[in-house]
C-alpha positions in Angstrom: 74.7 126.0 107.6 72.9 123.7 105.6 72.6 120.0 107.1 74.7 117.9 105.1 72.2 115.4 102.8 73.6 111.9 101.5 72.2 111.0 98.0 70.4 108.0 97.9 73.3 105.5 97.1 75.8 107.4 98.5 78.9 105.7 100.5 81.1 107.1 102.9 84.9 106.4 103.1 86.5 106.8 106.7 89.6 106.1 108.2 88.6 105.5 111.8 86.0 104.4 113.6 85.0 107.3 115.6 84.3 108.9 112.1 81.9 106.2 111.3 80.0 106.7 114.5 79.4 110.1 113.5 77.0 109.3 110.4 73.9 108.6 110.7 72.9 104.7 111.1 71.5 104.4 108.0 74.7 105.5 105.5 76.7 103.0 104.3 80.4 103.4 105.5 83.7 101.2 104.8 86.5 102.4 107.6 90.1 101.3 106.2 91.8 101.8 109.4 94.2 104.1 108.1 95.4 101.5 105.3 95.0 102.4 101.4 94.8 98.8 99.8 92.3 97.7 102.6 90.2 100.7 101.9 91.0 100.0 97.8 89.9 96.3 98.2 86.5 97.4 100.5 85.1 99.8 97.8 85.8 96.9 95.1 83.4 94.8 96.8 80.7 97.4 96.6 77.7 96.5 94.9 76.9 98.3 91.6 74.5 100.3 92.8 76.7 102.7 94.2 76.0 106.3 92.9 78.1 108.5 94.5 81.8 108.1 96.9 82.6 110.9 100.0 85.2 110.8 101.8 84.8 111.9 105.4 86.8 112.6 108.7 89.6 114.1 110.2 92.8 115.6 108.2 96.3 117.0 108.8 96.7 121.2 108.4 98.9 122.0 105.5 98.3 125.8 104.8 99.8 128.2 107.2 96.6 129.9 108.3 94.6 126.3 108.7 93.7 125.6 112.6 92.6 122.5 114.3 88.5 122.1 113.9 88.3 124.6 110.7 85.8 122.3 108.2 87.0 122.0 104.7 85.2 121.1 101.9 87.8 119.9 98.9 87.2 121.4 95.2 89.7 119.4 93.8 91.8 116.6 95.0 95.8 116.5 94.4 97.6 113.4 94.3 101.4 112.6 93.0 100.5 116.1 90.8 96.9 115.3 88.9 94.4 117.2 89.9 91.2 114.9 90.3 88.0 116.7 90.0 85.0 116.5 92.5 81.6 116.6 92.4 80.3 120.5 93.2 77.0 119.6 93.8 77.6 116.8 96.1 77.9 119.1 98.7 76.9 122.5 97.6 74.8 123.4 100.5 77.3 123.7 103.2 78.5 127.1 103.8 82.3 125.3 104.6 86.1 126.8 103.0 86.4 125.3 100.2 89.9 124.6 98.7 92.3 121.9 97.1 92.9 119.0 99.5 95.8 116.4 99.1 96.1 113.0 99.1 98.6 110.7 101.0 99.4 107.2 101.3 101.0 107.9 105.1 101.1 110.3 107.2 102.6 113.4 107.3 104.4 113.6 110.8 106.3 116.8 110.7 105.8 120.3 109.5 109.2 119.6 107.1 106.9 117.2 105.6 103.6 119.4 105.3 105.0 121.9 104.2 106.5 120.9 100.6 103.3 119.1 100.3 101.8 122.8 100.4 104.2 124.1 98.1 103.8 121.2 95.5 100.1 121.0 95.6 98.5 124.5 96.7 96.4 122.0 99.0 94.8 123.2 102.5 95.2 119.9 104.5 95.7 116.0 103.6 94.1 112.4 104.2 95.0 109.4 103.7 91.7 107.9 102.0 90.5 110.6 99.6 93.2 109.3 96.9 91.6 105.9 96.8 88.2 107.0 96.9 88.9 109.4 94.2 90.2 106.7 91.9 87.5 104.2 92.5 84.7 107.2 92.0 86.5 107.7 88.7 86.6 104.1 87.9 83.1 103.6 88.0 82.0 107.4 87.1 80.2 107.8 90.3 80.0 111.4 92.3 83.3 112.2 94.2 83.5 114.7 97.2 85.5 115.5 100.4 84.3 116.6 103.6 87.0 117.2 106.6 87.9 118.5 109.4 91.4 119.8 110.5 93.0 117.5 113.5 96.6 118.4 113.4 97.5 122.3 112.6 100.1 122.3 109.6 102.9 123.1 112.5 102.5 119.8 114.5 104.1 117.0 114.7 102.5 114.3 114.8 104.4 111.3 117.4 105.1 107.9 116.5 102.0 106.8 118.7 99.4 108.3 116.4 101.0 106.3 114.1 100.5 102.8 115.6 97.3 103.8 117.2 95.3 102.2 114.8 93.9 98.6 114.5 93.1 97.3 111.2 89.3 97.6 111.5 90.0 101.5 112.5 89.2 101.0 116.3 92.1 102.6 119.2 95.2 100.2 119.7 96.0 101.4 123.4 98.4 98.4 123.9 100.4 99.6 120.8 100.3 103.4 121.7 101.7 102.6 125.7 104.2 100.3 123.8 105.3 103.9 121.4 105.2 105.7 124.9 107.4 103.4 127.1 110.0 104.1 124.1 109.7 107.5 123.4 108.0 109.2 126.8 108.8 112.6 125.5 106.1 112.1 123.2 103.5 112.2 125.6 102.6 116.1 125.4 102.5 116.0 121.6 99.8 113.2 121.9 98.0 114.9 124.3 97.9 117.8 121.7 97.0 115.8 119.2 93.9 114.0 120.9 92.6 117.5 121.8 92.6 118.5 118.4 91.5 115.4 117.4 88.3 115.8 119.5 87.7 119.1 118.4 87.8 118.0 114.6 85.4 115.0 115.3 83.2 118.0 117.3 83.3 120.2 114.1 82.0 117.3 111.8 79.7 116.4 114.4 77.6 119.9 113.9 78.3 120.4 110.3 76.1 116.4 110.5 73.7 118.2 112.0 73.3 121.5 110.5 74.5 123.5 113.3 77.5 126.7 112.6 80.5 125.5 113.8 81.7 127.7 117.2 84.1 130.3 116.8 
């Protein structure tokens, strides 16, 4: 597997923190803390010398045959039904599946839920930053791709924890996770799932960074 390279102008698009921390010091990164118009207003107040936009990190399974840590690399991105095209040779080198991914403004936190969003877009999994990157990219004609790895298989559910996990600057927000706990402590073994396939995502990306095969 190729090591992944980032053009000289390049600018990655995350939606946590511990994504960021897996690039390498010297790429430029905005992290919109799982929030679309934050995200939208960061890449605004790029400079102009931007030349190309990825989007990077962790995303929810949508296909039936997608599993937690599989490494997808999008050739086309589906939002609300338009197709928005990517950039092939933005990352041509690695030897990831490459497919349709989606784009969501929330998250997906059932299977009910992923799976019409298969049906309606063909898409393998979903994020929640690729839309707005993809619009901005087309904005300014600059170089679009997407680079992810599968947290949550398209069968999870996903508890109301992971979804108030998140401070704005995309750092953990244990105080507000306990607080989803104390309410709903059945949720506890489905957020235990969901950090372990968290971590293997952020593993996955981790050796794609660095050129390595991903582990069976």
């Amino acid at each position: 597997m190729a090591e992944v390279i980032f053009p000289p102008g390049c600018v990655v698009a995350v939606g946590l923190k511990s994504e960021a921390a897996l690039l390498p010091a010297e790429v430029p990164v905005v992290v919109s803390g799982g929030d679309p118009v934050r995200l939208a207003a960061m890449l605004e107040a790029l400079p102009s010398d931007v030349t190309a936009v990825l989007s990077f990190g962790i995303a929810g399974g949508l296909a039936p045959d997608i599993v937690p840590g599989e490494v997808l690399v999008a050739s086309a991105l589906w939002e609300d039904g338009t197709l928005w095209p990517v950039d092939a040779t933005l990352l041509a080198g690695l030897s990831a599946r490459r497919g349709v991914i989606a784009a969501s403004a929330g998250l997906l936190a059932d299977a009910a839920a992923k799976s019409q969003l298969h049906r309606a877009s063909g898409a393998l999994v979903v994020d929640m930053e690729s839309g707005v990157a993809a619009r901005f990219a087309r904005a300014r004609g600059l170089r679009f791709g997407v680079l992810r790895a599968v947290a949550d298989g398209p069968c999870d559910v996903l508890p109301e924890a992971a979804a108030v996990g998140l401070n704005p600057d995309g750092s953990p927000a244990p105080g507000r996770v306990l607080a989803a706990l104390l309410r709903r402590p059945g949720d506890l073994p489905a957020l235990l799932r969901l950090a372990r396939a968290s971590a293997k995502a952020h593993a996955a990306l981790r050796r794609v960074l660095a050129g390595s095969q991903p582990l069976d």
